[in-house]
C-alpha positions in Angstrom: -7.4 -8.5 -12.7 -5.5 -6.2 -15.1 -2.8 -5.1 -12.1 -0.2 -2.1 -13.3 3.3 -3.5 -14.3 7.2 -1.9 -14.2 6.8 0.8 -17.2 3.3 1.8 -16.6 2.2 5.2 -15.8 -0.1 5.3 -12.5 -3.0 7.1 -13.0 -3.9 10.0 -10.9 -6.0 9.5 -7.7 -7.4 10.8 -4.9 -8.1 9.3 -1.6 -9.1 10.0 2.3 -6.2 9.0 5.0 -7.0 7.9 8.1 -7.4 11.5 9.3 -9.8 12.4 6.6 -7.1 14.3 4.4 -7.1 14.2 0.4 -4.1 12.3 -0.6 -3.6 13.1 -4.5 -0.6 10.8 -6.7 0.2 14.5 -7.8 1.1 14.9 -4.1 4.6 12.7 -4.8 5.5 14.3 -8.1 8.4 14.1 -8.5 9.2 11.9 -5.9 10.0 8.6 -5.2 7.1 6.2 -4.1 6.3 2.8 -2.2 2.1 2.2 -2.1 1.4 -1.1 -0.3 -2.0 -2.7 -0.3 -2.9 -4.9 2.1 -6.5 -6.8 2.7 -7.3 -6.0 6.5 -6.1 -3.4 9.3 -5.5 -5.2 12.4 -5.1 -9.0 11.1 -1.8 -10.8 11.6 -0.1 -10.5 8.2 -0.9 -6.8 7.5 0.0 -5.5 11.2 2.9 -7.9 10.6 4.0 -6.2 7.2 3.0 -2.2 8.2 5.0 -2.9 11.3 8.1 -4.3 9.5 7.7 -1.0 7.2 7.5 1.7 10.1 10.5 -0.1 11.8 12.6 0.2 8.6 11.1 3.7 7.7 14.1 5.7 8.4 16.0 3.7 6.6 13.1 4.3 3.6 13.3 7.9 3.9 16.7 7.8 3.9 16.9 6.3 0.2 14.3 9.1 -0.8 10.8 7.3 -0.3 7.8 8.1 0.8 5.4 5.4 2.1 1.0 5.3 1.6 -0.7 2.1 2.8 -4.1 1.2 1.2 -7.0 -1.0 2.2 -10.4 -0.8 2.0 -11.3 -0.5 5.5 -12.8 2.8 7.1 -11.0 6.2 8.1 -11.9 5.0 11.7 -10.2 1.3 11.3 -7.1 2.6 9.9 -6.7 5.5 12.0 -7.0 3.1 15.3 -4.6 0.9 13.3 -2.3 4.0 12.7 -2.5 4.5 16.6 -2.3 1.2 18.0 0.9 0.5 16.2 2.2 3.9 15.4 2.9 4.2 12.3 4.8 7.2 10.4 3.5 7.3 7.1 -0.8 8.0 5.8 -3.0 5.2 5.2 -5.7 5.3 2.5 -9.5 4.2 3.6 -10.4 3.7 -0.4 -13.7 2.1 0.7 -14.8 3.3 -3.1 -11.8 1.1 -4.3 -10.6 4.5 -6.4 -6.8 3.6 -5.8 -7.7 -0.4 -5.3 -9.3 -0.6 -9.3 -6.7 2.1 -10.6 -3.4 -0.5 -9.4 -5.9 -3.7 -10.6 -5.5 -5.2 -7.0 -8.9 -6.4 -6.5 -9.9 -10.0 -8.1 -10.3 -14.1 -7.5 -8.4 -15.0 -4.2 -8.3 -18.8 -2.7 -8.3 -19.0 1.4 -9.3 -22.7 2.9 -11.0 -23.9 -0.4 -13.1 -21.1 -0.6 -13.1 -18.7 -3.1 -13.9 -15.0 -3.4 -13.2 -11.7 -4.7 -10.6 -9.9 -2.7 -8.0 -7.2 -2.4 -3.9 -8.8 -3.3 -1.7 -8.1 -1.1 0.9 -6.3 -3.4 3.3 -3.3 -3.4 4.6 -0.8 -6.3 7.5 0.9 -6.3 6.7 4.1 -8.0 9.1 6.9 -9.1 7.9 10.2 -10.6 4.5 8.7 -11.1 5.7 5.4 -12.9 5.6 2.0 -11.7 9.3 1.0 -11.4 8.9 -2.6 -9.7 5.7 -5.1 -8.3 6.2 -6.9 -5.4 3.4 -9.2 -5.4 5.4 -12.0 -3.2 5.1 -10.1 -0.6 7.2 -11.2 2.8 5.5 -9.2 5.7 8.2 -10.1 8.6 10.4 -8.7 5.8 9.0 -6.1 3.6 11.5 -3.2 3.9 14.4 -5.9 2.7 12.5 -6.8 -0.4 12.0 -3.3 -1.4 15.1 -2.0 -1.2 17.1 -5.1 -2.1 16.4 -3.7 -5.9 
């Protein structure tokens, strides 16, 4: 896994939202950032996480951010997870795994001895299209803290 670090320019990418809109990194120029990728709509951890973002996202937006949630699931899984849970901010169906290989989020993961390849649950805190800080500890009851804790 060769996963982007603080100082590294993000590569430019293109992705579907939930909707079936192009989302472009040239979108945000400019702007400040946050792209979280998590394995699996609808599984405890990640509803736990997105849900702890939307509940803070005022407070996000308020500090200048804009928020994009990636996993590989479908358009149609992450727009019923969109819905079901309301969320504020786009989430990226990169079936392809265009944005997943461009961060270096996709490798070895361990789960009940077994292992496999997988996507890492791990944030990037971009600004003006450069990585400022990796969460990779992730705390899903408790993400919004950890990001703006910096």
């Amino acid at each position: 896994m060769n996963t982007l670090k603080a100082g590294d320019k993000v590569p430019e990418f293109s992705s579907k939202d939930q909707d079936g809109n192009t989302i472009n990194l040239s979108d945000y120029k400019g702007k400040k950032l946050i792209i979280f990728f998590y394995p699996r709509a609808n599984t405890p951890g990640c509803t736990a996480e997105a849900c702890n973002l939307r509940d803070n996202y005022t407070e996000l937006q308020s500090r200048g951010y804009h928020l994009l949630g990636v996993s590989e699931d479908t358009e149609k899984k992450q727009a019923k997870f969109r819905d079901k849970y309301e969320f504020q901010y786009p989430l990226l169906a990169d079936e392809d795994h265009t944005v997943i290989d461009a961060f270096g989020v996709w490798g070895p993961k361990k789960f009940m001895g077994k292992e496999y390849d997988g996507l890492h649950r791990t944030t990037f805190i971009i600004n003006n299209g450069v990585v400022e800080r990796v969460i990779s500890k992730v705390k899903t009851k408790d993400h919004a803290a950890q990001i703006l804790e910096a």
